[in-house]
Structures are given as C-alpha cells and as structure tokens.
C-alpha positions as CSV (number, residue, x, y, z in Angstrom):
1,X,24.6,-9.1,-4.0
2,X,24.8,-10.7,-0.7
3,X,25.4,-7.7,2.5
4,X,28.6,-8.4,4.1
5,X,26.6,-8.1,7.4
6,X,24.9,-11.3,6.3
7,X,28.0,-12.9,5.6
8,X,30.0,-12.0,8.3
9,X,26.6,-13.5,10.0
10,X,27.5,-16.9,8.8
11,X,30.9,-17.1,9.2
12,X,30.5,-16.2,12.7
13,X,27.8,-18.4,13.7
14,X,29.9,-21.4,12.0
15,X,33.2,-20.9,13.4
16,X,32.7,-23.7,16.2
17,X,29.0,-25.2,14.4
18,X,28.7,-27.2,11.3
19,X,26.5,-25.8,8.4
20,X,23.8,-28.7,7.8
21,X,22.2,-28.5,4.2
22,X,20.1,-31.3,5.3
23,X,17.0,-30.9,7.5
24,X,16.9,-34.3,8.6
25,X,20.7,-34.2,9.8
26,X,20.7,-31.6,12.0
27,X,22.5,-31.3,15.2
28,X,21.9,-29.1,18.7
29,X,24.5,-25.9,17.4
30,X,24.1,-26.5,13.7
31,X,23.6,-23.7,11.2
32,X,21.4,-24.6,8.9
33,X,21.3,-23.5,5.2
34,X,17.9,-23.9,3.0
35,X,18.8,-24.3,-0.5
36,X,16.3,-25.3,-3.0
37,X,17.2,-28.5,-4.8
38,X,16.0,-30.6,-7.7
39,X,14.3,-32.9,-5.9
40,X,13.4,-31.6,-2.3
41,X,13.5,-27.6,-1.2
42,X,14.8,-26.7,2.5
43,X,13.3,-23.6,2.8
44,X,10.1,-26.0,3.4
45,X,12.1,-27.3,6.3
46,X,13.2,-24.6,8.2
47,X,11.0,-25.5,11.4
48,X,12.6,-29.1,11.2
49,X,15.7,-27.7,11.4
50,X,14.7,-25.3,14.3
51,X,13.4,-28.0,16.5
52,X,16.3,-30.3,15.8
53,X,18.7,-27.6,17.5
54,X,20.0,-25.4,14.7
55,X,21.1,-22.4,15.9
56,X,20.5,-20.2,13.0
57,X,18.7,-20.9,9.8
58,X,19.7,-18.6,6.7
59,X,17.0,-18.9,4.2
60,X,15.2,-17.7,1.0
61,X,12.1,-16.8,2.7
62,X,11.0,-14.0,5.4
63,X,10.4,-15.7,9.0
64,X,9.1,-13.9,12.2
65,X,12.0,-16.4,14.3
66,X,14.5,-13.7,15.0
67,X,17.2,-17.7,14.7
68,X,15.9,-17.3,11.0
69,X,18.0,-14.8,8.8
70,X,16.5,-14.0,5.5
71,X,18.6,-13.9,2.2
72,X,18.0,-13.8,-1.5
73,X,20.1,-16.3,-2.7
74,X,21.5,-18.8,-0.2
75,X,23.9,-20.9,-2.9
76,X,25.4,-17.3,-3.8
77,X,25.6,-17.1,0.1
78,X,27.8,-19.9,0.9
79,X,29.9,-18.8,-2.3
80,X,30.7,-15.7,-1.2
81,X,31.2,-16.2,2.1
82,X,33.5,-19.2,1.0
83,X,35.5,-15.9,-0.9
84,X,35.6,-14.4,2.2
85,X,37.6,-17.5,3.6
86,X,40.2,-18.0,0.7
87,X,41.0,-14.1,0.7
88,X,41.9,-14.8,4.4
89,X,44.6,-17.9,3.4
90,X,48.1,-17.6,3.0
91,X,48.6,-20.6,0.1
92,X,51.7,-20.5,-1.8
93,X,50.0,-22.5,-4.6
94,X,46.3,-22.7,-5.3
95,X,46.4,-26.1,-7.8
96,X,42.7,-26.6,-9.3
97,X,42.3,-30.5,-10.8
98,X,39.0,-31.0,-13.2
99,X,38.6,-33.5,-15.8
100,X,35.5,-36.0,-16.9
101,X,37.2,-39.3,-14.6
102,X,39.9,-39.3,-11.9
103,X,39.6,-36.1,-10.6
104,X,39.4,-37.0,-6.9
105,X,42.0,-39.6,-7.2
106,X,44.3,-37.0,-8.6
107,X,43.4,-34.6,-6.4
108,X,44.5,-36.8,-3.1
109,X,47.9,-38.0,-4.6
110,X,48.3,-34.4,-5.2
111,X,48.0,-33.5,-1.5
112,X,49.7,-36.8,-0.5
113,X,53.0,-35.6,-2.2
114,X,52.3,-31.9,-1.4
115,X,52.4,-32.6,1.8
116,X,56.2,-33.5,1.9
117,X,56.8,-29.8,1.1
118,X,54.5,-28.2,3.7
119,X,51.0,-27.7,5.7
120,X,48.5,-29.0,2.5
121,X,45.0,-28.4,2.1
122,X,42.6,-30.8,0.4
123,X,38.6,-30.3,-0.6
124,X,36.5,-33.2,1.5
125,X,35.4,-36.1,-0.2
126,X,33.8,-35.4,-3.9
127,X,32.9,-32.1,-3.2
128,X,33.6,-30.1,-6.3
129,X,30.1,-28.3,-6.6
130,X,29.0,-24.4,-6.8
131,X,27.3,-25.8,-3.3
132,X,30.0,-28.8,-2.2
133,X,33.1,-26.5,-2.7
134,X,32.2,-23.7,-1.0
135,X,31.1,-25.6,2.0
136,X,34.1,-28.0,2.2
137,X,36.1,-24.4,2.5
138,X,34.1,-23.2,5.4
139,X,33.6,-26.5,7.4
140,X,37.2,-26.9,7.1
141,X,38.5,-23.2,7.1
142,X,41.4,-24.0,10.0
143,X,42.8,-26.3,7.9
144,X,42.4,-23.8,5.2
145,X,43.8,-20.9,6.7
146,X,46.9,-22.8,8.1
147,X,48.2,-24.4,4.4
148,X,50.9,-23.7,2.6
149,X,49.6,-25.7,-0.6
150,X,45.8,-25.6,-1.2
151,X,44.5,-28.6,-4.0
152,X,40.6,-28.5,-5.1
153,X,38.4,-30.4,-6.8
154,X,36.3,-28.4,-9.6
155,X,33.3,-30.8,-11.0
156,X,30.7,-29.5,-13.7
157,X,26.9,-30.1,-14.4
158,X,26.0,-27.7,-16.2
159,X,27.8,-24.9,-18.6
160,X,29.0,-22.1,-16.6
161,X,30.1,-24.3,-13.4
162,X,33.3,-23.9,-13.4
163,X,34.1,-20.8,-14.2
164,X,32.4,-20.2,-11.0
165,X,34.1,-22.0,-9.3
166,X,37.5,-20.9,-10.8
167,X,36.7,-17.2,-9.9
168,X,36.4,-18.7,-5.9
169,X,39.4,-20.8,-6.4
170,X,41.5,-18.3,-8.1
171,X,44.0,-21.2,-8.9
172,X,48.2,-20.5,-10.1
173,X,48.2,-24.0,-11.3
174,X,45.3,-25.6,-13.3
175,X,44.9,-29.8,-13.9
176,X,42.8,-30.4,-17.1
177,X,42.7,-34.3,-16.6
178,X,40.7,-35.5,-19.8
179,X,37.9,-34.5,-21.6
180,X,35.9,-38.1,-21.8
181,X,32.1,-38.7,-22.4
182,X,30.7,-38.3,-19.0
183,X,27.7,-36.2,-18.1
184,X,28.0,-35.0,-22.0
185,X,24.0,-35.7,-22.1
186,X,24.3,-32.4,-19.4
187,X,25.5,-30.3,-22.4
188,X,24.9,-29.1,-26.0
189,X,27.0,-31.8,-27.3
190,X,31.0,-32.6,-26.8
191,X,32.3,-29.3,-28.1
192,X,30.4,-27.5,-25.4
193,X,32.1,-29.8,-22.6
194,X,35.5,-29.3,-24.2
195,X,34.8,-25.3,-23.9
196,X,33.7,-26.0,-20.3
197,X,36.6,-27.8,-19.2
198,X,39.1,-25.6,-21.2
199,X,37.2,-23.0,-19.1
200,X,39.5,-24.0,-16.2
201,X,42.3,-22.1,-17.4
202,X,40.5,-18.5,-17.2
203,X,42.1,-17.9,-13.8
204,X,43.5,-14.7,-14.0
205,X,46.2,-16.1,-11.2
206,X,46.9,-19.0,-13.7
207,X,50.8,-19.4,-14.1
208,X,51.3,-22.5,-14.9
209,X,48.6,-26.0,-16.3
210,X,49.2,-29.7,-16.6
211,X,47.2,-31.7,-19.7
212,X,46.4,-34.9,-20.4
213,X,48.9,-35.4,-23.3
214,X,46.6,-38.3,-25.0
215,X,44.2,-36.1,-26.0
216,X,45.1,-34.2,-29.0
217,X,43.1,-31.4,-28.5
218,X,44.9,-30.6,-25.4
219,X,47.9,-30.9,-27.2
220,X,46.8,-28.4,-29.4
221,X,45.4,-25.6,-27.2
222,X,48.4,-26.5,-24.6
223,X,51.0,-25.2,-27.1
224,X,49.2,-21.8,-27.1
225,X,48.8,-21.3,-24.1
226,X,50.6,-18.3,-22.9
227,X,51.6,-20.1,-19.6
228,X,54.4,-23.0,-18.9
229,X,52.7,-26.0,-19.2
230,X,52.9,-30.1,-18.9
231,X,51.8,-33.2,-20.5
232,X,51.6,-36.6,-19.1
233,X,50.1,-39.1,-21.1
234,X,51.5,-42.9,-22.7
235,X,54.2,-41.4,-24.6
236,X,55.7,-38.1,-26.1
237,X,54.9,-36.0,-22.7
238,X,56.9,-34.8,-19.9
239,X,55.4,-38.1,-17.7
240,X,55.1,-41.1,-20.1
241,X,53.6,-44.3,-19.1
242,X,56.1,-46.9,-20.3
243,X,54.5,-49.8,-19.1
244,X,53.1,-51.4,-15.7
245,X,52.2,-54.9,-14.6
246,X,51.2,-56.5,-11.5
247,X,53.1,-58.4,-8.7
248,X,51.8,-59.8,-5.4
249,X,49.1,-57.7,-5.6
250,X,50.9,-54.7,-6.0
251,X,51.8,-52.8,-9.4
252,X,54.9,-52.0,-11.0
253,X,55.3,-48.9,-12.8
254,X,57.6,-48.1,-15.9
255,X,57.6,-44.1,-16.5
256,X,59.8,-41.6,-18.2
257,X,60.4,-38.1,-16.8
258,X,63.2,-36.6,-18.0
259,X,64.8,-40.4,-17.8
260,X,63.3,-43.8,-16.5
261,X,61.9,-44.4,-13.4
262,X,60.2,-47.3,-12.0
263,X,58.0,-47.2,-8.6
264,X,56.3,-50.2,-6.9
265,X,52.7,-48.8,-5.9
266,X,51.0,-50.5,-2.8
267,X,47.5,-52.5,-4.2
268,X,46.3,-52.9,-8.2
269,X,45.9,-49.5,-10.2
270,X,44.1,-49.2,-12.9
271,X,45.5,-47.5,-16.4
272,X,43.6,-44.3,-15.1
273,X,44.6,-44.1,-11.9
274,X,48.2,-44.1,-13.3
275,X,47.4,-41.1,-15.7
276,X,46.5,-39.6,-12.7
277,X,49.2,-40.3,-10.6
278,X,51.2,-39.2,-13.9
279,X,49.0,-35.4,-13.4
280,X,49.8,-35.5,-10.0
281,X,53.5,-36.5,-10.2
282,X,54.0,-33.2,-12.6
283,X,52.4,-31.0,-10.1
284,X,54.4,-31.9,-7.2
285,X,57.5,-31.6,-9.5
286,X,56.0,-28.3,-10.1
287,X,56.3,-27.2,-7.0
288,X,59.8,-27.8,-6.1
289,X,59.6,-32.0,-5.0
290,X,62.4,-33.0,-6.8
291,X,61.4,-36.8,-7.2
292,X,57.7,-37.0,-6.3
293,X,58.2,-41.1,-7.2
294,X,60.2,-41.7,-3.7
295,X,57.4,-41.2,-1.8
296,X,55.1,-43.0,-4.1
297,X,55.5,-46.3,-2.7
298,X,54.3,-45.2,0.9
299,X,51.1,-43.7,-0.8
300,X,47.9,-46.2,-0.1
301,X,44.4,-45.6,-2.0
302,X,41.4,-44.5,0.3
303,X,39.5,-45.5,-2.1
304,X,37.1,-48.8,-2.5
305,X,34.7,-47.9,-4.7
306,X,37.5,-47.2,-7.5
307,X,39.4,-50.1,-9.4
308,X,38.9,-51.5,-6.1
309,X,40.2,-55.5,-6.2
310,X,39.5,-58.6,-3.7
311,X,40.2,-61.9,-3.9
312,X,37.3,-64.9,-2.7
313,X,37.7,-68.3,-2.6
314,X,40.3,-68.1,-6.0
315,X,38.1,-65.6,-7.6
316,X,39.4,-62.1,-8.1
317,X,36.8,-59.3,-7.6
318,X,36.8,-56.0,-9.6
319,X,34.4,-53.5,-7.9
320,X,33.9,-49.9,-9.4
321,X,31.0,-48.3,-8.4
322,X,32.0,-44.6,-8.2
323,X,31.5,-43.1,-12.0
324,X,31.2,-44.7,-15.8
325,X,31.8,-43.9,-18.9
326,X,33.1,-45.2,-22.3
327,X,36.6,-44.2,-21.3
328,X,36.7,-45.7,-17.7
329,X,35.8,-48.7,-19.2
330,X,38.2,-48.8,-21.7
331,X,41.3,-48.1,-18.8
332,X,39.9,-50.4,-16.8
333,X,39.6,-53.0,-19.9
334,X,43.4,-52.5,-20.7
335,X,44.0,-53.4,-17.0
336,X,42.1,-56.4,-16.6
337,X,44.1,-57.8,-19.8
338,X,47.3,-57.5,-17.8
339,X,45.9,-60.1,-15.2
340,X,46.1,-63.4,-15.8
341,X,43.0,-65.7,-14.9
342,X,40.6,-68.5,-16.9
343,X,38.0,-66.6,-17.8
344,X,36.9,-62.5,-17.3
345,X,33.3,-61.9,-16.7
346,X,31.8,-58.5,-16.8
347,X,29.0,-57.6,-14.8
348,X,27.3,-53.8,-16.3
349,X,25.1,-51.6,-15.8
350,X,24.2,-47.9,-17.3
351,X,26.5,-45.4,-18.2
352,X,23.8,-42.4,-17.2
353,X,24.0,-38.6,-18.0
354,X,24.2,-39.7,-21.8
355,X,21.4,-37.6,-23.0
356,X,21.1,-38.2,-27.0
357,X,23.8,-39.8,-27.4
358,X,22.5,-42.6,-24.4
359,X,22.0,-45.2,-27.1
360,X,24.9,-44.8,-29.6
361,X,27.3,-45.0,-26.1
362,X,25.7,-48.4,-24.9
363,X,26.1,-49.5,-28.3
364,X,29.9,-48.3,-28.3
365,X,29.9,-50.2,-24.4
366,X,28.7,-53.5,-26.3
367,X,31.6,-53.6,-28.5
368,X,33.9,-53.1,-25.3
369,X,32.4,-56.2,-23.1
370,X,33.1,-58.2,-26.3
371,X,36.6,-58.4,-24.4
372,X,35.2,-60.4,-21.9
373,X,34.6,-64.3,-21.6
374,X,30.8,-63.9,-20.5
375,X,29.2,-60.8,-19.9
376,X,25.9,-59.9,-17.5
377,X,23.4,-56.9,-18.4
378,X,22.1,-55.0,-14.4
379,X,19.1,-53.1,-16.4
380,X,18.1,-51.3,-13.2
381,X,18.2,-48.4,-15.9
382,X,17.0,-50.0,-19.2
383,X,19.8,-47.8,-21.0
384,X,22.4,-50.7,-20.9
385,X,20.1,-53.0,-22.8
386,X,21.1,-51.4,-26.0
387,X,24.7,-53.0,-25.0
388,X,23.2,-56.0,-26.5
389,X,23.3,-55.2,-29.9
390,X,27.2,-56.6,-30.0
391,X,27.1,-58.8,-26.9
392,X,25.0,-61.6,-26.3
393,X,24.6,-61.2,-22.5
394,X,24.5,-64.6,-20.5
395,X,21.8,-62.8,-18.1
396,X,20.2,-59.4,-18.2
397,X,18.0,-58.8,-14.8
398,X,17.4,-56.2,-12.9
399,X,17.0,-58.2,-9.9
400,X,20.3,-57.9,-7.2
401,X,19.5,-61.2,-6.1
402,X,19.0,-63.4,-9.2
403,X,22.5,-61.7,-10.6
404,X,23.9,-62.5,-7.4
405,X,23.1,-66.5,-7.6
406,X,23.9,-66.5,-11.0
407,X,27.0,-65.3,-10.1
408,X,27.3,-67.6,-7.4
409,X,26.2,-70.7,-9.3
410,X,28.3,-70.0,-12.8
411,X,32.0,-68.5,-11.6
412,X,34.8,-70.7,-10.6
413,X,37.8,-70.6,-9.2
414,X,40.6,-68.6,-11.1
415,X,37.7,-66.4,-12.3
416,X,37.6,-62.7,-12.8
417,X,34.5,-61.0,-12.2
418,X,34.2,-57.1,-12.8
419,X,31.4,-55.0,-11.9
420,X,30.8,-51.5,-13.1
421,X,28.5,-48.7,-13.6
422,X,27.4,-45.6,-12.9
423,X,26.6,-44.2,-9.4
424,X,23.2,-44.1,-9.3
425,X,22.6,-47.4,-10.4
426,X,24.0,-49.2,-7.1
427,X,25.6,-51.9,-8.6
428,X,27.1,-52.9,-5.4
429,X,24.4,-54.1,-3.9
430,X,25.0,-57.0,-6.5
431,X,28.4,-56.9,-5.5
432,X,27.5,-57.0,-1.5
433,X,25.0,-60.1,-1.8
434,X,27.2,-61.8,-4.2
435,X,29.6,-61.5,-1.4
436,X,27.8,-62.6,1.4
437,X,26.6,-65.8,-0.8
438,X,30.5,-66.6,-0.7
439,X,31.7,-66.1,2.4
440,X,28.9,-68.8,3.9
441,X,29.8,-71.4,2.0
C-alpha cells in the first residue's frame, strides 16, 4: 500500500514538471521515477537523473538526498496516484478499447467523433501499459480533468494486465476489438488470451460493450452478457461492412447501420482499419451522435506506420511497420487485392511474441504470401524463414541494403510493393533506403 503522503508527493511535484522514466531524458524540473525494467533498472540511475536537473526522484531504494523519496513499489506508485487523478474527473463516459490489432486506430476515431459532442480525452500515443496508462493520465491530467468523454487504450503482456488496468479505468463502455494471434506466445495458449481480453468487461461501471461480430466467440459471450451491447463486423451486426473500394486515392465505404450508408474516407484504409472505424462508429452512436458517418469524411489518419500508402516513380508503396500478426496480414491481403497493379510483391519479416506456436504461424504466413507475385524473406529474426516452406522467396537477407537494391533493381513501374512485420524488427529501414535509392535517380 502506497501512503497517500507519498502520493499526494508526486502529484504535487508534477503538476507544472514532467515525470521522466528515462535517466538519460531528463530535463532541469523533471520528476523522475526509477522503475526496474527488463532490460535496464533506474533505481541504478538515480544520480543521473539528479545531476541532469530532476527535481525529485521517487525510488525503490533508501537515499541520504532529501530530492530522493523512497517507495516500495514505484509502478504501483504511478497507478495509484493515476486513481487519484480519474476520481478527480468529471467524464460522462469512460469508453475502454482493447483488442490483439487496431486498438489505437480505434481509439483516435473514437475521440475524433467524440469530440463533436464535447471536451474528449484521449490516452497519448500507444500507451496502454500498467506503466504507459497511468502516466499518460498524469502528464496530461488538465486535459483529463476538463473532458466530458474520456477514451483509453488498455494493451496486455502478460495475464492479469488488464484487469489492472480496468480497475484504474473504471470504464461504462468497453471495446473488445478482436481476439487475433498476437503476443499469444506471452500466454498459456489462446484460451488464456481470450479470458484476458474477455477480462475487459469486469468493470463494475460497465453498462454497455461493443464486439467484433466476426468472431464467433464474441458472438457467443455477447448474447450473455447482462449489458446492451453491439456488433460490427462484415455482415449480420449492427455496423456491416458492405463493401469498399478505392478512388483517387481515397476509399469508398458501403455499410449498413440500421440502413445503407456510404462515406468517402480521406487516404487508403485497410479492411482493419474499417472494422475499426465500424467499433468506433457504434460508440459514438452510443453516445448520442446521431450519424457519426457525417463527420467521417473530415477525419485524416495520424498514422504512417499503419496501412500507410505512397506512390514513387509508378510504384505504389505499402508500409506497415507498427504490429504483425496472421490476421493483419490477412486484412491487409484482402486490401491489396482491391488495387489494381501488374504485379504485388511482398516484402516480410517476423511475426514475434509467437512462443510455441512461432513455427506453425510462419508456416500459416507462407501460405498467405502465396497471394503475391514475388515474395522477399527480411530474416533479421530467423523466425520468418519457416515462411518458406509454401513460398519460394525470390531473396531472403537480412541485410537492409542488399533488400533495398534488389528492390531497386527488380520492381517496375505499376508495381506494388508491401512491407510488413513486426515492430522490433525495423523493417523500415528497408523501406527508408529503398526510398532514398528512388528518389536519386
């Protein structure tokens, strides 16, 4: 149990100061917070932090520097002091969005529609951690404390991680997006992330949830649930994808809410980022916006990193770097075939966080690039290799720059080239010198 003194300690001291969790990014006024990670502990850097201005330090281990206040547990710190925040705000709606893919992409359409009705506040970024959540609520507590509508991000890594973050949150309306393949290897097997992400609707605040309707297990446990609930999905659900195509660079989009509507979207969406405009879309209707689809056409994607396309000397560019897994791949795969070009080349790398099931999903992945005209293997993580076994890859390297010429010296005009893997494996710095080759020619 942390002392409310010590609390009250930090939210004090970071009123006008920004917590720093990083040593080496510390300002003159900081507060900085030592949290033991996997990789690097910050309690070992509390005189780094010191000299580089902080303020205060709140840390795990006694210090004689009166600047240094000693606490057990400095994660369960910033949690409760994150509590101490929320029980402050005045939100009309708490709307909680989790789901294996398109969680953050959800989560700003949300807030971009929410915002018609009132004041909305939004969690930074891909904060959505026991750590990330709770400081995105006290860096940006004004905001907070001034909403009408509050929308946050709640990610998983481990079992137990969102209920945590669910008894912070306290939501009225929960978003259970999907329940995919990603990060599964963090977990005793799929059944165990299902219960996780089912574990969204424990708020005892929860009045009303939104599903992804393709899934038939959330089909299932949505028609027991003792709360009024939504579907969206391709068909059968309160927000039915019809159809969608592409024009001019910008995509058309065929839905059914109670009755056809159509909506021209500024840039090229993805089949994913539709389901989750199609999550969004029910929880702005939720929430009293009669026809969330009128202000669709203003909204713009932040995003580059997602589904993100460019167009180079006739070739058309598909960059998404931000997450993988089997069923990103097979929404973005359903995309591609809507665009019309000579020949699709797939540039991929590892889907991580697999576990045991690493080489039975690169195996699954191989039968997915058969799709494509000519595929490329990035075996920066040896993982993808086992892709192989149903593709016969044109190239596997794990060299940026011998992709990158290959690339340069093999696609053509009224080519397609799409990159994708998983975050860790920087794929784009394929994607950066590929670029660069092109633009001096």
């Amino acid at each position: 149990m942390i002392p409310t003194s010590v609390i009250e300690e930090l939210l004090s001291y970071s009123e006008d100061n920004r917590i720093a969790l990083d040593s080496r990014k510390v300002s003159a006024g900081d507060v900085f917070v030592a949290i033991k990670g996997d990789i690097a502990d910050g309690n070992d850097f509390v005189e780094d932090a010191l000299s580089a201005g902080a303020t205060r330090v709140f840390s795990n281990r006694p210090c004689a520097d009166p600047r240094v206040i000693t606490v057990h547990n400095t994660v369960e710190l910033l949690m409760e002091a994150a509590k101490e925040v929320m029980s402050r705000s005045h939100l009309k709606s708490r709307i909680a969005i989790t789901g294996s893919n398109g969680k953050t992409t959800t989560k700003e359409i949300t807030a971009f529609l929410l915002s018609q009705l009132g004041k909305t506040f939004k969690t930074a970024g891909n904060l959505n951690t026991e750590i990330g959540l709770p400081l995105s609520l006290l860096e940006n507590r004004r905001e907070l404390l001034s909403a009408k509508y509050g929308v946050f991000e709640l990610g998983t890594n481990a079992k137990g991680d969102i209920r945590k973050l669910v008894d912070l949150v306290e939501p009225n309306l929960c978003v259970l997006l999907n329940v995919g393949t990603a990060h599964v290897g963090n977990f005793g097997g799929i059944d165990e992330l299902l219960e996780e992400k089912l574990s969204i609707f424990e708020s005892g605040k929860l009045s009303r949830a939104v599903l992804g309707g393709t899934d038939e297990r959330l089909r299932k446990f949505a028609a027991d649930m003792p709360v009024e609930t939504r579907l969206f999905g391709r068909n059968d659900a309160d927000f039915s994808i019809v159809d969608f195509s592409y024009d001019s660079g910008e995509t058309l989009l065929h839905f059914d809410c109670e009755g056809d509507r159509f909506v021209r979207l500024k840039g090229i969406w993805s089949l994913g980022q539709l389901m989750d405009l199609g999550a969004a879309y029910l929880v702005a209707n939720f929430e009293g916006l009669e026809e969330p689809s009128i202000f669709l056409s203003d909204y713009k994607s932040p995003f580059r990193d997602r589904f993100s396309v460019e167009h180079l000397h006739g070739i058309t560019l598909i960059s998404d770097f931000y997450n993988s897994s089997l069923e990103s791949w097979e929404s973005a795969i359903v995309s591609i075939e809507k665009l019309s070009h000579s020949r699709k080349i797939a540039v991929a790398g590892s889907i991580l966080e697999q576990g045991e099931e690493e080489a039975n999903t690169h195996e699954k992945l191989g039968r997915l690039l058969g799709k494509f005209d000519m595929t490329i293997l990035f075996n920066h993580d040896k993982a993808i290799e086992a892709a192989s076994k149903y593709v016969e890859p044109s190239l596997i390297t794990d060299s940026v720059e011998q992709l990158a010429e290959w690339l340069f010296e093999n696609v053509r005009k009224g080519d397609l080239v799409f990159l994708k893997a998983s975050r860790a494996v920087a794929l784009e710095r394929v994607h950066k010198a590929f670029v660069e080759m092109m633009r001096n020619v």
